[in-house]
N, C-alpha and C positions, 0 to 999 in steps of 0.2 A: 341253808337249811330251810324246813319248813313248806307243808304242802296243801295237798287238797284233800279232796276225800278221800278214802283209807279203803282198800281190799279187804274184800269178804272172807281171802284165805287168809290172814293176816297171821293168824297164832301159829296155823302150820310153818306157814313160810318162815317165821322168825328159828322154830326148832330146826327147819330144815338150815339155815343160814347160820346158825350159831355153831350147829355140828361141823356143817363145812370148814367152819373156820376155828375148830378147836373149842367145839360146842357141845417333848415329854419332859419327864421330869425325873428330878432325882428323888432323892431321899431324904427327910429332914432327921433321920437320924439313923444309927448304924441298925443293920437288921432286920429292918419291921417296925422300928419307932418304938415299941415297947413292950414288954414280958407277955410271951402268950401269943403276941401279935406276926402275922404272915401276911406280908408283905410280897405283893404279886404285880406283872408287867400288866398291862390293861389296854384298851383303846373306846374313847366312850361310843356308847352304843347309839344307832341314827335316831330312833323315839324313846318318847318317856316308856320306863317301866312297867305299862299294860301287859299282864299276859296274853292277853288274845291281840296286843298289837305289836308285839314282840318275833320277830323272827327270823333272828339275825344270831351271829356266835356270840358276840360280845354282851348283850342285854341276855340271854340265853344263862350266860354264865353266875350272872345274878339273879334271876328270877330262881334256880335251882338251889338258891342258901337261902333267899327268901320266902318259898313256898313250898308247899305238900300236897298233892292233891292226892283221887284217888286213889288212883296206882301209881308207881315210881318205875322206871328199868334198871334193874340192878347195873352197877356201876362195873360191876366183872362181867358180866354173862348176858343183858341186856333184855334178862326176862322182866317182864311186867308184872309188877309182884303189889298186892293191897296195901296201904299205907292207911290211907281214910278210911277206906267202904271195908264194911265187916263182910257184906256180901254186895255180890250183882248176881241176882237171881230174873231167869225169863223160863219160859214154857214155849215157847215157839220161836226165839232168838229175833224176833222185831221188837218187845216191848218187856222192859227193864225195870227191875224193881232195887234200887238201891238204898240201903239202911248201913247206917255212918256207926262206927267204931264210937262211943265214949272220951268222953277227956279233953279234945282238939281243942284249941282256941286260937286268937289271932296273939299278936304279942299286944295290943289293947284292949287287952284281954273279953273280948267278946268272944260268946262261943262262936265255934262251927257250926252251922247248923244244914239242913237241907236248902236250904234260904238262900245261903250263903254260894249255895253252887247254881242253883237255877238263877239267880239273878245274878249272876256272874257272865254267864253264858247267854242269856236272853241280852246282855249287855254286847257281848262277844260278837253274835251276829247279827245286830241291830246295824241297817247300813251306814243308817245316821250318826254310827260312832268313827266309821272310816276305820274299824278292827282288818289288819293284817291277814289276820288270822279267823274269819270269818269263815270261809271254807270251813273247819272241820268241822260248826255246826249245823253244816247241809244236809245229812243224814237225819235231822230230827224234823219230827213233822211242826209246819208250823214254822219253817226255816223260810219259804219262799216269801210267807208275808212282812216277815221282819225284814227280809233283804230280796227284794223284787227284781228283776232283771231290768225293771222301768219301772217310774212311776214311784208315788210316795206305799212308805209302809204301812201297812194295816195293823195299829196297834203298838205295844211295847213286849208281847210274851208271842213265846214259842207254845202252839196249844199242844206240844208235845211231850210238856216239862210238867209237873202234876206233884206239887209240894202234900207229901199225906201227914207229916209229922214233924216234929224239929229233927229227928232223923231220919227222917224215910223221903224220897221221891222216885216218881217213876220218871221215865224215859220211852215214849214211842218213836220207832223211827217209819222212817218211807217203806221203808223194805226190809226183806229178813238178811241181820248178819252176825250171822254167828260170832265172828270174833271180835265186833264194837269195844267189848272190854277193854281189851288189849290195845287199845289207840289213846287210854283215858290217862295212860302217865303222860303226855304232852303239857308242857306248861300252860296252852291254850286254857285248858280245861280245870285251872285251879281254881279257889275259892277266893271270893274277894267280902271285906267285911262291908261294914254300912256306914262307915267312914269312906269309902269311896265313892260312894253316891250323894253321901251329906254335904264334904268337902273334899270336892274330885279335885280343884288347884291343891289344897295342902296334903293330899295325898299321894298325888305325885310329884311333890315336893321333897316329899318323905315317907316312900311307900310302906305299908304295914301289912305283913304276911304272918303264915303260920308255921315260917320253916324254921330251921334251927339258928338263923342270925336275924339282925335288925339291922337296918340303915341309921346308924350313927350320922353321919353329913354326906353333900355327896356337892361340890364343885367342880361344875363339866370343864373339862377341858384339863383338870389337876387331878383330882381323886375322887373315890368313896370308900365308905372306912365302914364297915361294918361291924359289928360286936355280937361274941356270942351269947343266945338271948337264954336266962337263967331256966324261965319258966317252957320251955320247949319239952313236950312231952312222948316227943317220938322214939323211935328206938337207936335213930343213927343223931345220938348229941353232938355237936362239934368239941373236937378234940383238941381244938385251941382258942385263945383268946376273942378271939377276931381276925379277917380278913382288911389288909388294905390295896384298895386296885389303884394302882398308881396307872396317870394316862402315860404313855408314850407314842411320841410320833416317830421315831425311829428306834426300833429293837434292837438293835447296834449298840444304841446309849441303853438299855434296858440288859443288856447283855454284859455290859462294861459297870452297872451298876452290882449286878451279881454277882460278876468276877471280884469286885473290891469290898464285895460286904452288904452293901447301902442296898441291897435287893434278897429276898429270899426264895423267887418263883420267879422265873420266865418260862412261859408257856409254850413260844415259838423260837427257839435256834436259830439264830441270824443267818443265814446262806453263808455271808464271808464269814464265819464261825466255824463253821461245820467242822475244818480241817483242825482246828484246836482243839474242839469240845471235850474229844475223850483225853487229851491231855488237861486240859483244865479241869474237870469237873470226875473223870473217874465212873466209880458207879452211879455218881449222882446225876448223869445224862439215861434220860429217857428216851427210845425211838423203838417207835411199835407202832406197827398197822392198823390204820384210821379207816373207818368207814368215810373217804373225805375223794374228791375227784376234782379235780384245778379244768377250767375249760375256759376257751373264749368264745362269744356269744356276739352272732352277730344282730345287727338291731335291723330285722325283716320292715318294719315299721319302715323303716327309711327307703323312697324311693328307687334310690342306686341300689340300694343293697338286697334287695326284697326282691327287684324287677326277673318276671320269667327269664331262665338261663343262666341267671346268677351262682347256682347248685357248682355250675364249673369253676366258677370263682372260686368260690369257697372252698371247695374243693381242692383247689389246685394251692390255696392260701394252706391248706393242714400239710401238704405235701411238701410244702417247701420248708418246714420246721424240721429240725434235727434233733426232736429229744432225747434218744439214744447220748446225744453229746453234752447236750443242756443242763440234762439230770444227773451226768457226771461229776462234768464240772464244775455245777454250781450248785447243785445240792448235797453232792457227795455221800449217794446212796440213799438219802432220805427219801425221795420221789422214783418212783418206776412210770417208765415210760405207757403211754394208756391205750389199750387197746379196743376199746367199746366206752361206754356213758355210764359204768355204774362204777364199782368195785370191785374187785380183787378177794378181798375181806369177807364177801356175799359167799365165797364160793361158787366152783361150779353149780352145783346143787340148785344153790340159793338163783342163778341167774348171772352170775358174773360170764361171760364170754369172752376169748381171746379171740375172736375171730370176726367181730360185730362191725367193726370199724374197716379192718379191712387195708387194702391198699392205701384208702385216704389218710388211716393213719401213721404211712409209711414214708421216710423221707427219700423224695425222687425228688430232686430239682429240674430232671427234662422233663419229668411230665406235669409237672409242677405248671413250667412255664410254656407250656403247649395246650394246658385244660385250661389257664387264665383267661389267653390268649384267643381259643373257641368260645369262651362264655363272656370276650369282650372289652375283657380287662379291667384292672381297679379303676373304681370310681375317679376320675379325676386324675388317673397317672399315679393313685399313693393311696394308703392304708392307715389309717392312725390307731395306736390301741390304747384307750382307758383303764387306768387302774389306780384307786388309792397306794399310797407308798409308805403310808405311815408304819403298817406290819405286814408281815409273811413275806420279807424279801422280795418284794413284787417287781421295782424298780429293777432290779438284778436281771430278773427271767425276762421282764419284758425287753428290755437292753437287746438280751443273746436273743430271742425270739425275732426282733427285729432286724438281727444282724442275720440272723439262718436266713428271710426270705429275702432281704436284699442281697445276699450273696448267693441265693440259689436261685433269684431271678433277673440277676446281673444288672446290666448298664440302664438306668431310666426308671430301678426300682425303687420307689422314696417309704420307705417304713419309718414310722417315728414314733415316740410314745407323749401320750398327754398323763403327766400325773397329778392326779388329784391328794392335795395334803391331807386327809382324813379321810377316816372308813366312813363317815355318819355324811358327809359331802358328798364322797363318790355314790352312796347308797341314794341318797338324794335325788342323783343326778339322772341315777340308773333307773328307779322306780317310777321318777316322772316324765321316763321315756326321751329325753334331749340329749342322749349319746348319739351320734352318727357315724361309728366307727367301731371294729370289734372291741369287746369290753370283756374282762376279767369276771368271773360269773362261777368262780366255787363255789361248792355246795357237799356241805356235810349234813349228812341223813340223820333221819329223825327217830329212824326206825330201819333197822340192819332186813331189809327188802329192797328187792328191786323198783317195784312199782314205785319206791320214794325217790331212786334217780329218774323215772321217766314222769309220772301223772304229772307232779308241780312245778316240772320244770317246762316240759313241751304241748300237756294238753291246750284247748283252744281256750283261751281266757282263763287259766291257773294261774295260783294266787303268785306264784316266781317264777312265770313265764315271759323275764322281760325282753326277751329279743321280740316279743308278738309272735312266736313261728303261729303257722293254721295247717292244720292236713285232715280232714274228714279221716281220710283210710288210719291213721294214727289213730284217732279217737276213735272211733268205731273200735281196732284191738284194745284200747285199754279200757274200752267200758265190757269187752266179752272177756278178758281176764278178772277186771275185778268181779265179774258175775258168778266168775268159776270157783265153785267150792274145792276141786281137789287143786292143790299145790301146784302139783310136774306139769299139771296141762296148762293150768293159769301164768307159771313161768315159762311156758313156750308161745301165748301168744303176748306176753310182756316182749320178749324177745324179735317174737315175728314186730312187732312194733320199731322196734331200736332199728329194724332193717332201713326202714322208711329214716331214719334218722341220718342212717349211713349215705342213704341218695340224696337225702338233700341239704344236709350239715348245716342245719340250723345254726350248732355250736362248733366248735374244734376240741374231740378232748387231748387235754395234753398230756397232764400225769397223776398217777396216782398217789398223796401224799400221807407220807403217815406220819402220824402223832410223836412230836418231839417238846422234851421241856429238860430242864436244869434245875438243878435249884443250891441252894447254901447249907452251910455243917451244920447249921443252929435247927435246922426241922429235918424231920423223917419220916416213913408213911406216906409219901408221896406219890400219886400212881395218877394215871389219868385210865378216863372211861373209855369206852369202844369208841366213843365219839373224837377223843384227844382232848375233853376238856378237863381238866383236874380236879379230884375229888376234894374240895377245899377243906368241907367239914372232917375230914381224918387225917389231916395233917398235924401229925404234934410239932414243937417249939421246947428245944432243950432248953 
């Protein structure tokens, strides 16, 4: 997940997207550990707890029980609906006047105040913080000096941020865009108290928000135990005790914890599961279409792999996958085979295309091993593919993905898989660019649009663009879509974009996964969001 700057059609696109689509460890004690308490599979997340340096599923999943910002997206329909700001009012849709709701506070108990968000964000794209998430404050003016393309910053504020009141600030941006609003439910853009700037180690030790839990302890690699926090004054209270995320490095023991009790939520359905779940679990197995898209991403960075004429490599590397088979037999239904880089779930309407990918995403093994062979062949005689295995089955697919191109490019073909024991390692490994091999590279959206499978993943220096791709002509179509205020035309030259993706397969998509989870007879209310992450705070505990 997680991107860059945000399209000017943004609110259309989300209406038109929503309609398309019908718009480790165990347990120390049985259950949840105790009354009230829900008990969920985990995996820790690769950085501390900063919103704006957050942007990953797993820290993602906690920053959304610990904070509130402006606006939220509904957890059913994925509109972007006010939560803080009483209003965001503009006259000419480049400069912003936002004044805060009453009441808010942190859970140490300081208020919300306007303070609270412009220093939060002047924090957020400051470069000297190393914020993840620094992208989305590009649009405000006053961005380039905090975060320069060279050279040191000019100052500590964004002269775009304009504190008028303990409720009121404005917002200038660069340019006019109408739907800014609607980009501000992003965790990036929450509020942070003045306890994180006092004592930024004990804060992130033990972060303190203004959402409806607290951070009770949190030991990485075992758990965090959160608690629901009394004085929460928003409208969605949590509906039980507390959350506890227990870490697991295989979902299998997380899977076998929930079947025996000692677990109350598992989030992801183990592949080898798949064929029991509706006998083990009944109604209480979730599977429903995710805005979420699995691919493999080669690393352009790297000499072999990047060098002109490689496009047939690569190429010929999607061709020889057999996911029609893959996604049978080892997901059993849950993953659809992928036919372009977004989703399904977007809708036609929305930008979703069956036809974007094309023959490359179509299993030929002659041609497979004839486009290899023109483009020179794997690096070295073999292919390696990276992937953490601690969750999502990954080990599994990567296995059978392996076995597809060795058996569709016969005698002298060496596929192997490198796995890395943790999500927060691999993320590591991936971000500071030392993979040399295709790498595992899902991405669930931020925001149910197109432009959020292509800008952050493939524009030239996007903040999760780790394979390095570059294409001028790429860029160029996504900076005249997002310019385009109507919808149909800004998703046709998103599209005309993906074309350029199709020629030179930066990535592999492989399938489209949708949102699966379980859980135990002791809770109810359990649902997950368009995203697949579970709505924690409404889960009751009989």
């Amino acid at each position: 997940m997680r991107g860059a700057t945000h399209a000017k059609w943004a609110a259309c696109a989300v209406a038109v997207a929503l309609t398309a689509t019908a718009c480790g460890g165990g347990s120390d004690s049985g259950g949840g550990g105790g009354a009230g308490i829900v008990s969920s599979s985990w995996g820790d997340p690769q950085n501390p707890l900063e919103p704006a340096n957050t942007n990953e599923v797993q820290g993602g999943k906690v920053l959304d029980m610990l904070f509130r910002g402006l606006k939220r997206y509904d957890p059913k329909t994925g509109e972007a609906k006010n939560v803080l700001a009483d209003t965001i009012e503009t006259t000419d849709s480049q400069n912003f006047t936002i004044t805060l709701k009453d009441g808010w506070k942190f859970s140490n108990d300081e208020p919300v105040t306007a303070q609270s968000f412009v220093d939060a964000w002047n924090y957020g794209a400051d470069v000297r913080n190393k914020q993840n998430n620094a992208p989305f404050f590009s649009d405000i003016v006053g961005y380039a000096d905090l975060h320069p393309e060279s050279g040191d910053p000019k100052g500590k504020t964004m002269s775009g941020l304009v504190v008028k009141d303990a409720k009121t600030f404005t917002v200038a941006l660069k340019e006019k865009f109408s739907t800014w609003p609607d980009t501000l439910g992003y965790q990036a853009f929450s509020p942070l108290p003045k306890a994180f700037f006092t004592d930024h180690a004990g804060w992130l030790n033990k972060p303190v928000g203004n959402g409806p839990y607290t951070v009770d302890s949190y030991t990485k690699g075992t758990a965090m135990k959160l608690r629901k926090w009394e004085g929460y004054t928003g409208a969605d209270k949590a509906q039980n005790g507390g959350v506890d995320l227990k870490v697991y490095t295989d979902n299998n023991t997380a899977y076998t914890d929930l079947i025996s009790g000692n677990l109350d939520l598992v989030d992801d359905v183990p592949a080898q599961q798949l064929k029991n779940v509706k006998k083990d679990l009944g109604a209480r197995y979730i599977n429903q279409s995710a805005l979420i898209i699995q691919t493999l991403t080669f690393p352009l960075y790297d000499a072999q792999w990047g060098k002109a004429g490689m496009e047939k490599v690569r190429r010929g590397v999607s061709m020889a996958i057999n996911r029609d088979e893959i996604t049978k037999q080892i997901f059993q239904g849950t993953r659809t085979p992928a036919k372009d880089w977004t989703s399904p779930a977007l809708g036609d309407k929305g930008g979703y295309s069956a036809t974007a990918c094309g023959d490359a995403c179509t299993f030929d093994p002659a041609q497979a091993k004839k486009l290899i062979e023109e483009g020179g062949g794997l690096p070295g005689g073999k292919i390696t593919l990276t992937s953490n295995v601690d969750t999502g089955s990954h080990r599994e697919w990567m296995d059978a993905v392996c076995n597809s191109i060795n058996n569709a490019l016969g005698k002298g073909a060496v596929c192997t898989v490198n796995p890395v024991g943790t999500f927060a390692d691999f993320r590591n490994q991936q971000s500071s660019f030392k993979l040399t091999g295709p790498f595992r590279s899902g991405w669930q959206a931020d925001y149910p649009l197109i432009q959020n499978f292509l800008e952050p993943l493939y524009y030239t220096g996007a903040s999760s663009n780790y394979g390095k791709f570059t294409s001028k002509d790429f860029d160029k179509l996504i900076d005249e879509a997002n310019q385009e205020g109507d919808a149909a035309k800004a998703i046709v030259r998103f599209q005309d974009a993906e074309k350029i993706l199709a020629e030179q397969m930066p990535s592999i998509p492989l399938w489209y996964q949708n949102g699966s989870a379980g859980y135990s007879e002791r809770v109810s209310d359990v649902a997950l969001n368009q995203f697949s992450v579970p709505v924690y705070d409404q889960i009751k505990v009989s």
